[in-house]
Backbone bond lengths (Angstrom), bond angles and torsions (degrees), N, CA, C in turn:
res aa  C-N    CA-C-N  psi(-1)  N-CA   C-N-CA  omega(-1)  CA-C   N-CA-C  phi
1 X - - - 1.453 - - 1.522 109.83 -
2 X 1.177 108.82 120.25 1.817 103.00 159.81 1.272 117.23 -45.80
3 X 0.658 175.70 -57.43 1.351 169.84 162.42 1.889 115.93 -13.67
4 X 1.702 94.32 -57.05 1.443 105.36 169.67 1.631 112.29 -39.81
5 X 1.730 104.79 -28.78 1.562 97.67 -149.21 1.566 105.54 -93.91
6 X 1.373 123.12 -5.58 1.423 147.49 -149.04 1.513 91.53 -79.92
7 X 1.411 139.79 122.43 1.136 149.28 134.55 1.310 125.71 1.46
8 X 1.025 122.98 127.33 1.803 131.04 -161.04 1.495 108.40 -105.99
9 X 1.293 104.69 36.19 1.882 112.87 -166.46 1.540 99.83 -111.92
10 X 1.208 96.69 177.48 1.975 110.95 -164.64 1.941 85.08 -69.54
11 X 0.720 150.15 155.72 1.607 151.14 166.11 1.806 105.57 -80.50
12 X 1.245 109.83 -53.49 1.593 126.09 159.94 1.235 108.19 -24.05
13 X 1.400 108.53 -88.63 1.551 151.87 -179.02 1.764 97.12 -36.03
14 X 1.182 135.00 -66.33 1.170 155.96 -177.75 2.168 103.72 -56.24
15 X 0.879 95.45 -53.58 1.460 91.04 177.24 1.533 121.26 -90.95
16 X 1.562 119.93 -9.36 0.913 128.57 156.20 1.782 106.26 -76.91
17 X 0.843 143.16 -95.63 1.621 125.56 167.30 1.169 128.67 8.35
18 X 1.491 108.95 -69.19 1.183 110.49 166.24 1.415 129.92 -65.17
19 X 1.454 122.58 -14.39 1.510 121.46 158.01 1.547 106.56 -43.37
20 X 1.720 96.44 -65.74 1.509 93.29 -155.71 1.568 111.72 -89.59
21 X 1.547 126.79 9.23 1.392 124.31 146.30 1.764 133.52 -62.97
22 X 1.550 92.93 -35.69 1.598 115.24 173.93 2.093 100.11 -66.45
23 X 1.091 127.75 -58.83 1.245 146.19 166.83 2.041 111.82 -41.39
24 X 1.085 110.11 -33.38 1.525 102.17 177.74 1.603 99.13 -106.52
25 X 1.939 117.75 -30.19 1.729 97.24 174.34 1.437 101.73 -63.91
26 X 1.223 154.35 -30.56 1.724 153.66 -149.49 1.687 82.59 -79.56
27 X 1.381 115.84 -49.04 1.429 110.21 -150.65 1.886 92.45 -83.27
28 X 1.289 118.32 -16.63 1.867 117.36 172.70 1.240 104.86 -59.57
29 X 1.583 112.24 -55.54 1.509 117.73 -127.24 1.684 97.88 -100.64
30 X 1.965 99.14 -2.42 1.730 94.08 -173.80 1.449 104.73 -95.69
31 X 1.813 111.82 -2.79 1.559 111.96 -164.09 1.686 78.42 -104.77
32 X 1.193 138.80 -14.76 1.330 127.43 167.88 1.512 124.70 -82.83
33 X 1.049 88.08 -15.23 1.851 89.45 173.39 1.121 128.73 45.44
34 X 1.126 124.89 44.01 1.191 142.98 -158.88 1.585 109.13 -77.77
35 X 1.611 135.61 133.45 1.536 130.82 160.56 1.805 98.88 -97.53
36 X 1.005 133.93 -14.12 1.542 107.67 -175.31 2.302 91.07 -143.83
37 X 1.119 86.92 146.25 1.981 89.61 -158.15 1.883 76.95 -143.06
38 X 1.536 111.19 135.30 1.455 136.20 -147.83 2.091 91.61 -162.19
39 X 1.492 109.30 79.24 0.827 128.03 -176.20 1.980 118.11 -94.94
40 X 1.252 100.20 118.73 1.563 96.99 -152.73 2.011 96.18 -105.57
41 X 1.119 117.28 122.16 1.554 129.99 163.37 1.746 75.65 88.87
42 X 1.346 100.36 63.44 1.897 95.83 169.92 1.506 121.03 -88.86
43 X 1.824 105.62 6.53 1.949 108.27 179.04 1.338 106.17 34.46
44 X 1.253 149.28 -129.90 1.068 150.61 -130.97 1.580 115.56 -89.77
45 X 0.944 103.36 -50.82 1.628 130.49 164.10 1.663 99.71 120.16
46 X 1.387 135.38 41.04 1.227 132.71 -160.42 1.225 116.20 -81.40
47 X 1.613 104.43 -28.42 1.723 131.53 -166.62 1.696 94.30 -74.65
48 X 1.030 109.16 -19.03 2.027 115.12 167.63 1.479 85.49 -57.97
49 X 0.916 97.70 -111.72 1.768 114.97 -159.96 1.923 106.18 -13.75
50 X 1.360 88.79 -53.71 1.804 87.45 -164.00 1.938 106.68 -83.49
51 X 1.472 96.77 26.12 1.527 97.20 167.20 1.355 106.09 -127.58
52 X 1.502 126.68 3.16 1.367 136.97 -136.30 1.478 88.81 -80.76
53 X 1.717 119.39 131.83 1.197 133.91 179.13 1.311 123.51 107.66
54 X 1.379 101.33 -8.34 1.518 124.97 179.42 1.633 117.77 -90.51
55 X 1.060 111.06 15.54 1.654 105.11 -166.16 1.787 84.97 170.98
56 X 1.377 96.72 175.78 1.582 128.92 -143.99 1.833 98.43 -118.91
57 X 1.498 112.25 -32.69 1.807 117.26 -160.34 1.330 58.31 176.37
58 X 1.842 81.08 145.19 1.670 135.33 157.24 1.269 113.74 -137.73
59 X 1.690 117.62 134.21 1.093 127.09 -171.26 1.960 101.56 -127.53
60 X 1.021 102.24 104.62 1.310 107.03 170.41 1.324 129.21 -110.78
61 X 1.464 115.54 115.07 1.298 130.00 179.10 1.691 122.26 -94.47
62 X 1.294 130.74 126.39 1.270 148.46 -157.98 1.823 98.75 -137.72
63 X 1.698 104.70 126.52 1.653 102.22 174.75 1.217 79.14 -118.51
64 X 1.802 141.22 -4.90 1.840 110.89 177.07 1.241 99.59 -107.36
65 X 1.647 112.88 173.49 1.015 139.44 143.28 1.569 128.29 -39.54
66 X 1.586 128.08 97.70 0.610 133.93 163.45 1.942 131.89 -48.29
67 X 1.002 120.86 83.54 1.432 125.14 175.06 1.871 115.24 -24.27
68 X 1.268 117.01 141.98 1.176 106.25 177.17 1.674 128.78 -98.40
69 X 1.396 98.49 31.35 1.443 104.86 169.42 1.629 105.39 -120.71
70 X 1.632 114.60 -1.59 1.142 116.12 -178.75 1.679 112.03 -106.92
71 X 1.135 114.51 -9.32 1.685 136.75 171.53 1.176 98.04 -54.31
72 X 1.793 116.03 129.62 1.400 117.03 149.03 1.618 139.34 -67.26
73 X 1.544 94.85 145.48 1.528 99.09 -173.09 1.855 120.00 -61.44
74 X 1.285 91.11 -20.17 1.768 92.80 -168.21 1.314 95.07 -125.16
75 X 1.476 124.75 163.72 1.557 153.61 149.33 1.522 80.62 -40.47
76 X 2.039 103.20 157.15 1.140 134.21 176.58 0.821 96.98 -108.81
77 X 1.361 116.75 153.79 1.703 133.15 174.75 1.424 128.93 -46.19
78 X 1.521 126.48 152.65 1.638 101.46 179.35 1.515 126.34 -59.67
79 X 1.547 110.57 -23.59 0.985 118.57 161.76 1.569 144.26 -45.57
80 X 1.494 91.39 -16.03 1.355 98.13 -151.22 1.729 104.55 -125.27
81 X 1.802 122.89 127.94 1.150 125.91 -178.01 0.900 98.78 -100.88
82 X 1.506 123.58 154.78 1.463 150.43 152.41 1.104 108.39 -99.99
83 X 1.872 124.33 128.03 1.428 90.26 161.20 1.689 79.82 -153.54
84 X 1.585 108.50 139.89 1.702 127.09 143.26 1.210 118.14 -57.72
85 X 1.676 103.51 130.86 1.424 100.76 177.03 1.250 104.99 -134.47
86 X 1.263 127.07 173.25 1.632 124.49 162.37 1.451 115.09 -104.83
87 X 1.692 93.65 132.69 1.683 88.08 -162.13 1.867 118.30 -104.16
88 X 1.364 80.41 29.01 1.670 90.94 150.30 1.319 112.65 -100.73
89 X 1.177 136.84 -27.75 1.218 128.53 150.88 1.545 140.97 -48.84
90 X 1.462 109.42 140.14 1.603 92.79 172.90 1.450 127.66 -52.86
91 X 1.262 146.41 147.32 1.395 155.50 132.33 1.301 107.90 -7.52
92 X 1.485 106.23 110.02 1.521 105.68 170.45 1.439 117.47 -102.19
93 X 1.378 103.14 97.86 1.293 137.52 -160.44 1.976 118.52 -136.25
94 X 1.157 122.27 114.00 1.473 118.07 172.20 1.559 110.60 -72.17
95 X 1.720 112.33 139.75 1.203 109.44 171.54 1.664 122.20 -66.56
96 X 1.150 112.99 140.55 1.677 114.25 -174.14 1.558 127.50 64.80
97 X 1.299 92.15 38.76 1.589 100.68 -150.38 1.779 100.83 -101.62
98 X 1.503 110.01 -42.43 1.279 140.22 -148.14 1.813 100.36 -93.77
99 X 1.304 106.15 111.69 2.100 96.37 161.28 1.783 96.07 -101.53
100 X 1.215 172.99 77.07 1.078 170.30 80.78 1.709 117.48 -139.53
101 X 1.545 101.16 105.33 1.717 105.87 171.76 1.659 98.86 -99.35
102 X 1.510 109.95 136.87 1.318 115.64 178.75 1.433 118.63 -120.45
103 X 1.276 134.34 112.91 1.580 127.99 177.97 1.387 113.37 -95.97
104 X 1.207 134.13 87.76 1.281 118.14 -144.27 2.001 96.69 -116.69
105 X 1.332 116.70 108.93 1.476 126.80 -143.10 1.186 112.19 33.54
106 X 0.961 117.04 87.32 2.003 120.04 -171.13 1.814 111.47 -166.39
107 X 1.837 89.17 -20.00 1.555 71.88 -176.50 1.120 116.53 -82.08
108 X 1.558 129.61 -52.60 1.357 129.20 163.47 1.476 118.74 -41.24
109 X 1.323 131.98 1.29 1.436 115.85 171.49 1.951 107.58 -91.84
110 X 1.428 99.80 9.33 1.820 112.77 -167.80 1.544 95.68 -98.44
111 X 1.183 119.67 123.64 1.310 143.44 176.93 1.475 106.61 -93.45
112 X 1.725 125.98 -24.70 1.576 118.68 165.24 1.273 89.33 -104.16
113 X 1.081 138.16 97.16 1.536 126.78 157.61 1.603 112.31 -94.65
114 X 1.214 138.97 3.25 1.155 128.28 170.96 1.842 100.66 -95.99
115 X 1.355 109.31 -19.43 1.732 121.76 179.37 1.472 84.35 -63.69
116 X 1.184 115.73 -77.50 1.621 123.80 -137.20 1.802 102.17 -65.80
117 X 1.951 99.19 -29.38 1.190 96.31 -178.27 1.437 132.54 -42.30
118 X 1.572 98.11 -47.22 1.401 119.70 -165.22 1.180 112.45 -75.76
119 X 1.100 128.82 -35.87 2.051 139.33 161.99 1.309 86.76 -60.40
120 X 1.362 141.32 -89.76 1.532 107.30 -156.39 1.836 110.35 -69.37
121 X 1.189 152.18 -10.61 1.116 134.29 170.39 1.617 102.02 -71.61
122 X 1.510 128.26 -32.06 1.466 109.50 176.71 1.634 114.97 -84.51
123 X 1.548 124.37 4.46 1.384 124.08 -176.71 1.848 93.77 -102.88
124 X 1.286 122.41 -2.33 1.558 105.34 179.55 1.856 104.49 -85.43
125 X 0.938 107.92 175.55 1.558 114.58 -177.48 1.827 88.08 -102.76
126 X 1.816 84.62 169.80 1.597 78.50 -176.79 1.708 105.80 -78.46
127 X 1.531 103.75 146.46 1.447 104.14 166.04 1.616 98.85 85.76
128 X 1.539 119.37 23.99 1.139 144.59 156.25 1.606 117.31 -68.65
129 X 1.301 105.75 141.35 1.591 104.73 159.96 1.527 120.82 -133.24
130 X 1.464 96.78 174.09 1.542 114.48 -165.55 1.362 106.15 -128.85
131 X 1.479 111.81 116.82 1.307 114.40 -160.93 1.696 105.41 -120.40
132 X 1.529 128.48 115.29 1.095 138.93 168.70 1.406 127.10 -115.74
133 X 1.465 105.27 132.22 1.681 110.12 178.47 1.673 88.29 -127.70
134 X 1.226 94.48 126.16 1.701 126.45 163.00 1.362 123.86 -136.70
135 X 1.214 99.18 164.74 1.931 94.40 176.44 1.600 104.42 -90.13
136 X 1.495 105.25 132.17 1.309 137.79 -164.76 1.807 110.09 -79.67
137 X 1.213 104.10 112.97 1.568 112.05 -168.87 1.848 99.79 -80.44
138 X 1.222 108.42 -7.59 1.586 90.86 179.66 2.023 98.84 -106.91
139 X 1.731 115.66 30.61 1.410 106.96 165.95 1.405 109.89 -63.77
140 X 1.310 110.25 160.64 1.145 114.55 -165.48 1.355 127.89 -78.10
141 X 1.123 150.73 -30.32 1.765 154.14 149.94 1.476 99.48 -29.87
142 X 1.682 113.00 -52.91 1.714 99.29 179.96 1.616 107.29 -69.50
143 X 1.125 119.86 -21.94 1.476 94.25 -173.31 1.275 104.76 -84.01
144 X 1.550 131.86 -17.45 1.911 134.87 164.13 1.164 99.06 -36.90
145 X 1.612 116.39 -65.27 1.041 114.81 -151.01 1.806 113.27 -75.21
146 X 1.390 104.54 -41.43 1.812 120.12 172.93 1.839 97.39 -36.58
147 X 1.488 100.28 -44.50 1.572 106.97 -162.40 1.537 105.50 -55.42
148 X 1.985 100.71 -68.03 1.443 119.62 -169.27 1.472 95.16 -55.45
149 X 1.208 147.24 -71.02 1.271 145.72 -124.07 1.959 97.42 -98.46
150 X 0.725 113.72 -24.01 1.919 126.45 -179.98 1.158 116.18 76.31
151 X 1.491 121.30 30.66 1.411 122.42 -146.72 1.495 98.67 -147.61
152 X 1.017 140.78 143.04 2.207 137.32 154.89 1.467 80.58 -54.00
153 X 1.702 105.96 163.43 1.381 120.25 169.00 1.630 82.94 -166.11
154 X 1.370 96.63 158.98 1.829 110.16 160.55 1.502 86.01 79.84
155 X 1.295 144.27 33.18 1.819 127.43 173.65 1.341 98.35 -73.51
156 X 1.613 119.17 -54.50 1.202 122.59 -156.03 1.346 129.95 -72.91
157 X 1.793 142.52 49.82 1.115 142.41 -154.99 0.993 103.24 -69.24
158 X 1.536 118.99 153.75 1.633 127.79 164.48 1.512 114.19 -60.40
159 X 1.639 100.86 119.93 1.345 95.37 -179.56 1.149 102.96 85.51
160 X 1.052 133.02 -9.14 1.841 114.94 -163.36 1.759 94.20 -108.22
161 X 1.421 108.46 146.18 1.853 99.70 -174.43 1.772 93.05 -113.77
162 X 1.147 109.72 -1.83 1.726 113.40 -179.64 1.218 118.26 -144.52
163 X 1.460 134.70 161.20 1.483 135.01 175.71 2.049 86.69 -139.19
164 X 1.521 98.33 154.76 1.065 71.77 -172.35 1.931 72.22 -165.89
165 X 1.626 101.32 162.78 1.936 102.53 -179.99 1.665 84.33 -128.87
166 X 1.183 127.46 163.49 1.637 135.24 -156.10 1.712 95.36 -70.52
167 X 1.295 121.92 -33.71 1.617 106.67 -168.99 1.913 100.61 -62.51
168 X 1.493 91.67 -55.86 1.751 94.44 -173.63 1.410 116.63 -58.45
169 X 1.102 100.14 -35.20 1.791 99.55 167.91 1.401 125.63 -33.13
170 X 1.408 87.86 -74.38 1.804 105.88 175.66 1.469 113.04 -72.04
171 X 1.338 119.62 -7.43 1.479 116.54 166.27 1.742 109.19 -78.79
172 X 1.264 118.73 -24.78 1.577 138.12 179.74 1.320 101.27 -64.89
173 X 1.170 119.92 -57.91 1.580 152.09 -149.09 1.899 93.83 -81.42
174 X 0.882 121.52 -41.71 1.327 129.77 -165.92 1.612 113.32 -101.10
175 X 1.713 114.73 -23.23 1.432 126.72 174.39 1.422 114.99 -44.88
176 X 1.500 131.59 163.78 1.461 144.43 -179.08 1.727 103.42 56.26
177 X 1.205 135.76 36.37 1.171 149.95 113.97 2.007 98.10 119.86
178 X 1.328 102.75 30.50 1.448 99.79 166.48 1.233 128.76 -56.52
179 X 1.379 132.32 132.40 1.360 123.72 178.79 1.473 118.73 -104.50
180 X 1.276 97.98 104.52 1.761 115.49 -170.46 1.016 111.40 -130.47
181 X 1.646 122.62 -165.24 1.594 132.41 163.90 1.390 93.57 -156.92
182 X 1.304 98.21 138.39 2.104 119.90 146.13 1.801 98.12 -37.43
183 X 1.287 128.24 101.49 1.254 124.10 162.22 1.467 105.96 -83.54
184 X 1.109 155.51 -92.68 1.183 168.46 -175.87 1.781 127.60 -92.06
185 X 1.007 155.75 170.30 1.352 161.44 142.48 1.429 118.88 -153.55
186 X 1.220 111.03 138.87 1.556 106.86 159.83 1.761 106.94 -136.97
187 X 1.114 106.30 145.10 1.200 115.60 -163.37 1.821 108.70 -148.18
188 X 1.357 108.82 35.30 1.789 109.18 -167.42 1.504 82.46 -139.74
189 X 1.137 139.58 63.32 1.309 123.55 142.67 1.230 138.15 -105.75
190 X 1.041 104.67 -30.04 1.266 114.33 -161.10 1.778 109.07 -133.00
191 X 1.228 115.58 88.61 1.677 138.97 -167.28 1.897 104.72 -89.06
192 X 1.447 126.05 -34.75 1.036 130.26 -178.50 1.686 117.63 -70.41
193 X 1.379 116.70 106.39 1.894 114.49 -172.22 1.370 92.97 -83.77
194 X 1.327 113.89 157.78 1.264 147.06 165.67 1.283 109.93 -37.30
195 X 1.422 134.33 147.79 1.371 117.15 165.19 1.566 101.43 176.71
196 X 1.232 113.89 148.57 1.680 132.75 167.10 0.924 108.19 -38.96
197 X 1.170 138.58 -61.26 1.448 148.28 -143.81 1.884 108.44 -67.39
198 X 1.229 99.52 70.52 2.141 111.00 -147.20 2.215 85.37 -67.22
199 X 1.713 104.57 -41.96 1.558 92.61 170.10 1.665 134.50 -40.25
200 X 1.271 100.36 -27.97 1.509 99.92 -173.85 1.190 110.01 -95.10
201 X 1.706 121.17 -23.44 1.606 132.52 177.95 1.543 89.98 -99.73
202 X 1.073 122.30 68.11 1.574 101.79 167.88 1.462 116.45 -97.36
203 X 1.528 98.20 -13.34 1.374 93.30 -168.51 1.443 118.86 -148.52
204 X 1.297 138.62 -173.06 1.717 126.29 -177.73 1.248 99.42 -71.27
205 X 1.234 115.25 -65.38 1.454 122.61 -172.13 1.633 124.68 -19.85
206 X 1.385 91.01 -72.50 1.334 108.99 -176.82 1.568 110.01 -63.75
207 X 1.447 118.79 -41.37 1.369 111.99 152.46 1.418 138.67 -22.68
208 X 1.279 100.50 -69.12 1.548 127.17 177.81 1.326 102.10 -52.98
209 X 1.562 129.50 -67.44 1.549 129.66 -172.09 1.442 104.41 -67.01
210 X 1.405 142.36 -27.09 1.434 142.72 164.07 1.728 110.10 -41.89
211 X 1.347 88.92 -62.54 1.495 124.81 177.80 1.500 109.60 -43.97
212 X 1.326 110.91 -69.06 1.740 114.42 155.59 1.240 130.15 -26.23
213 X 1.224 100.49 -75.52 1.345 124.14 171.39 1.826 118.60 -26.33
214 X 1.308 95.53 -68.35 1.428 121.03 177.82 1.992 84.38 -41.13
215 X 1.210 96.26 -97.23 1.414 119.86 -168.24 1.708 100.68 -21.41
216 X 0.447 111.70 -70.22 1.918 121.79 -175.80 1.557 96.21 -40.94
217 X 1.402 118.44 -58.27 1.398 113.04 -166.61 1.765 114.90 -66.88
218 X 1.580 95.64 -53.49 1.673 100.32 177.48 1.696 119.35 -78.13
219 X 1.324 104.97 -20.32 1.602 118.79 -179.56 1.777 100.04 -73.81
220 X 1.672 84.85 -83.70 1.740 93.84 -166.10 2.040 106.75 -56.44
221 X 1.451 90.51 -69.98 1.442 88.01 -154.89 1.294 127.41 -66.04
222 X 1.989 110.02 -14.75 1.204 110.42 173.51 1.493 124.02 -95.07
223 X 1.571 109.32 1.78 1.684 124.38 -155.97 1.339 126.39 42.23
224 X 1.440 115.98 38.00 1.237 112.70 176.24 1.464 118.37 -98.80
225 X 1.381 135.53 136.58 1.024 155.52 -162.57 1.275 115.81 -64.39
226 X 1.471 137.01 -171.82 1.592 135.41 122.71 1.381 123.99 32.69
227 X 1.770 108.93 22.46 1.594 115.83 165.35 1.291 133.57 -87.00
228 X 1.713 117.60 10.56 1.523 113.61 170.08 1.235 116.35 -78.94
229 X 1.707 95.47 -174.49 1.586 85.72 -164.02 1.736 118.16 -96.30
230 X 1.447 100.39 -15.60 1.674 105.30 152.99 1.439 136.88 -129.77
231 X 1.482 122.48 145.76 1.589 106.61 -150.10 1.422 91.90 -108.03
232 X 1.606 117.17 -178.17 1.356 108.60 -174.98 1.748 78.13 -143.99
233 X 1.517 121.17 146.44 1.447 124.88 -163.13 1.402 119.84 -132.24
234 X 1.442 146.66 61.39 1.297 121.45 -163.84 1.450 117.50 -101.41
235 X 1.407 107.33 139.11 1.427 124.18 -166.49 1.611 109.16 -94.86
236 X 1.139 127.80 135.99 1.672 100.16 -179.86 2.248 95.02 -119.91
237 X 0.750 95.97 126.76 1.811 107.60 161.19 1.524 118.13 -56.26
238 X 1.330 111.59 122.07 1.473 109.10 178.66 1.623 120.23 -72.76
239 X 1.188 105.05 -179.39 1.829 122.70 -160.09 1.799 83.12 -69.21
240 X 1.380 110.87 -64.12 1.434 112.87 160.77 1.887 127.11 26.93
């Protein structure tokens, strides 16, 4: 049943996030300037629309099954490809072809990520980037707990084949002798964790000032860095 397949997250909580995840990729992908965007584990293809104006062609690649409560209601733009692939297969992708590849929660679900890496680092053009949003292993509750307990905890997510905080990322991203740089990251948005408690998330509002709140205390007053709970990463490819 679709229903079974529906996400076990605050509904609130979930579309508030995603406000302000949609809001920092617009602000990645407009300092990347991208004319052709080659979007990898793109599910629905929704991240088209809510980037629309940002790029020239979108190419979105999908190896699952799209659920049918998660399927869009309308045709995609002319701009815009869909395509199923099988992901034992290589990436059907031209070399040097690509100015913005996007994994947008997709990379950690890749079990070859040094495979897949290298097909999209040889399909970007030079002076290409690689743009990832994942959930950020240095948010802040895990690092309470990393602190209190003296130990990493929480690596192993369901489904997840990596945990990763924006430096190690792009140190991943850059491994077997790619020549790149960390162009950008942001990783302070989003301070509010997930949680049952649907009374206290009932609503934007209270979200947002939670959300504040958080941020002000661990952001401003404590100076700590890279403590939300998802980061956004762009890598850029050298002239090279």
């Amino acid at each position: 049943r679709s229903s079974d397949l529906e996400p076990a997250l605050n509904p609130e909580l979930t579309s508030f996030a995603v406000s302000l995840i949609v809001r920092t990729l617009r602000e990645a992908v407009r300092m990347c300037d991208p004319q052709t965007v080659l979007d990898i584990g793109c599910g629905n293809g929704g991240y088209a629309e809510s980037l629309y104006g940002l790029y020239t062609s979108y190419i979105g690649i999908e190896p699952s099954e799209i659920p049918t409560w998660r399927r869009l209601r309308k045709r995609p733009r002319e701009n815009v490809i869909l395509v199923h692939t099988d992901p034992l297969k290589a990436l059907p992708v031209t070399k040097g072809s690509i100015d913005l590849i996007m994994l947008l929660a997709s990379y950690d679900h890749i079990p070859n990520r040094q495979e897949i890496t290298t097909q999209l680092w040889g399909a970007l053009k030079p002076s290409g980037f690689i743009l990832v949003t994942m959930s950020n292993y240095a948010f802040w509750p895990k690092r309470l707990l990393n602190f209190i307990l003296r130990r990493q905890v929480l690596r192993h997510e369901h489904v997840h084949f990596c945990v990763h905080n924006p430096t190690s990322l792009a140190a991943e991203i850059l491994s077997g002798g790619r020549e790149g740089e960390l162009y950008w990251s942001e990783a302070d948005n989003i301070y509010v964790p997930n949680s049952q408690f649907r009374l206290f998330y009932k609503n934007r509002t209270l979200l947002a000032c939670a959300n504040w709140l958080l941020r002000s205390v661990i952001h401003g007053l404590l100076g700590l860095r890279d403590c939300g709970s998802t980061m956004t990463v762009v890598i850029r490819k050298s002239t090279a």
